[in-house]
C-alpha positions in Angstrom: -16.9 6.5 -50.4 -14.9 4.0 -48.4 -16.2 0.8 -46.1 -18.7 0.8 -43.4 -17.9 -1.1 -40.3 -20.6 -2.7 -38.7 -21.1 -0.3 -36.3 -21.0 2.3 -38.5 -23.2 1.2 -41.1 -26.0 1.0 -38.0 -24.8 3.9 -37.0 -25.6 5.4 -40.2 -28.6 3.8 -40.8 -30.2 5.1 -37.5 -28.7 8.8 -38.8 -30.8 7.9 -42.4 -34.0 6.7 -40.4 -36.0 10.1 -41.2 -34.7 10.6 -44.7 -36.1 6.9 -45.0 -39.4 7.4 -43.3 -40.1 10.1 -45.4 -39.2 8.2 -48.6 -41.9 5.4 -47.6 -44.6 9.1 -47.3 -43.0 10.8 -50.2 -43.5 7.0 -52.6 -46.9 6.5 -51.2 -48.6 10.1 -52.2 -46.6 10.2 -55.8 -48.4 6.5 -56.1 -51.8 8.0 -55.3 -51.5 10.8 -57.2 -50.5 9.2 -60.3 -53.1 6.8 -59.8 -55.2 9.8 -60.0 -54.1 11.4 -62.7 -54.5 8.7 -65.4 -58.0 8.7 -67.0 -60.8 7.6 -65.0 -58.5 7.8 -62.0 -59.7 9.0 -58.5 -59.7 12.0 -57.5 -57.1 12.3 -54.4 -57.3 15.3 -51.8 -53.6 15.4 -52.4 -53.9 17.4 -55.2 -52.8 17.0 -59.1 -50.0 17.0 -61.4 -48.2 20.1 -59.4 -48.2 18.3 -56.2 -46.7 14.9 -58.4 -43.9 16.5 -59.8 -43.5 18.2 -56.2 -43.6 14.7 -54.7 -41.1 13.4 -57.3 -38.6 15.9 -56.9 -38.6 15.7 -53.0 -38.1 11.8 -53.8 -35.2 12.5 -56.0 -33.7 14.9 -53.0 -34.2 12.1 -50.4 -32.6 9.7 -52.7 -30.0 11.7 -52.9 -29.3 12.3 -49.7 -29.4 8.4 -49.0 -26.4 8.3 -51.4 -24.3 10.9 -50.5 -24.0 9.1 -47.1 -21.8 6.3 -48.8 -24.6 3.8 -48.7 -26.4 2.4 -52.1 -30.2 2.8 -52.4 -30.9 -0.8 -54.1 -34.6 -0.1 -54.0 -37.6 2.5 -53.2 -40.3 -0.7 -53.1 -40.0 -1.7 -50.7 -36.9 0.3 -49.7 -33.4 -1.7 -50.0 -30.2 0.2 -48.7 -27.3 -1.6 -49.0 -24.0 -0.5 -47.2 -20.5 -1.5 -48.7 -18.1 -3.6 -45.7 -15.7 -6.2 -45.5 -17.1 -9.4 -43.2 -14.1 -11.5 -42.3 -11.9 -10.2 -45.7 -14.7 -10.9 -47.8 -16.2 -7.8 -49.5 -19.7 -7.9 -48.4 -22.8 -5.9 -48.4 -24.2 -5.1 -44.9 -28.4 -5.2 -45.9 -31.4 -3.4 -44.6 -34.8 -3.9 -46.2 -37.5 -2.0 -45.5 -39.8 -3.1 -42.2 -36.6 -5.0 -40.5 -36.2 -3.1 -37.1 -31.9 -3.4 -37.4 -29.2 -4.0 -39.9 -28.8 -7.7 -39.3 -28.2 -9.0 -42.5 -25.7 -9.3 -45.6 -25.0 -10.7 -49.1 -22.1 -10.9 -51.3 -22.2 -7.7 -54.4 -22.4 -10.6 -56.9 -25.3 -12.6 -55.2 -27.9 -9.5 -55.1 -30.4 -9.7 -52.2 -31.7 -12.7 -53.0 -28.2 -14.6 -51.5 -29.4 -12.4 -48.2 -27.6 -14.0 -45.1 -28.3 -13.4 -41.1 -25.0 -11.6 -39.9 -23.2 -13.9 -37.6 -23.6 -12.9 -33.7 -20.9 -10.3 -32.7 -18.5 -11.7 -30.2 
């Protein structure tokens, strides 16, 4: 996959906004349902180790559909979707984190999230 403009990369983001939503669902039954399956574990109306491997495979297919889109799922907790782009002729990474209401931040590949900057203010 190419580059994301700005405007695309939001624009995709809003498109991903379901898939997303129901990864945050999806993660937080798999994480109760394991939780129940280990010994001693509580029982969850969720079910068992059917509905886990359910919930696992429907994570791996909304994963998946996260990376077709051209954007790179950096992390499922808390969700990290990073979005390739060129800021100024630098190679960039446009950055949403799970919770932030827009894509408003970047980082450079080599500097990870922790080198997160605020995206300057569009002209």
């Amino acid at each position: 996959m190419g580059l994301f403009t700005l405007e695309e990369a939001r624009a995709e983001l809003d498109r991903l906004r379901p898939v997303l939503e129901e990864i945050i669902e999806v993660r937080a039954d798999m994480v109760e349902l394991s939780a129940a399956l280990v010994p001693g574990g509580e029982p969850t109306r969720l079910g068992g180790l059917p509905e886990r491997k359910a919930a696992e495979a429907r994570l791996n297919e909304l994963m998946t559909v996260v990376q077709e889109s051209g954007a790179e799922l950096k992390g499922v907790a808390p969700l990290l979707v990073d979005f390739p782009a060129d800021l100024n002729g630098v190679p960039v990474l446009l950055c949403w984190l799970e919770g932030e209401a827009e894509l408003g931040w970047y980082h450079r590949p080599d500097l990870g999230v922790a080198g997160r900057r605020r995206l300057p203010p569009v002209d």
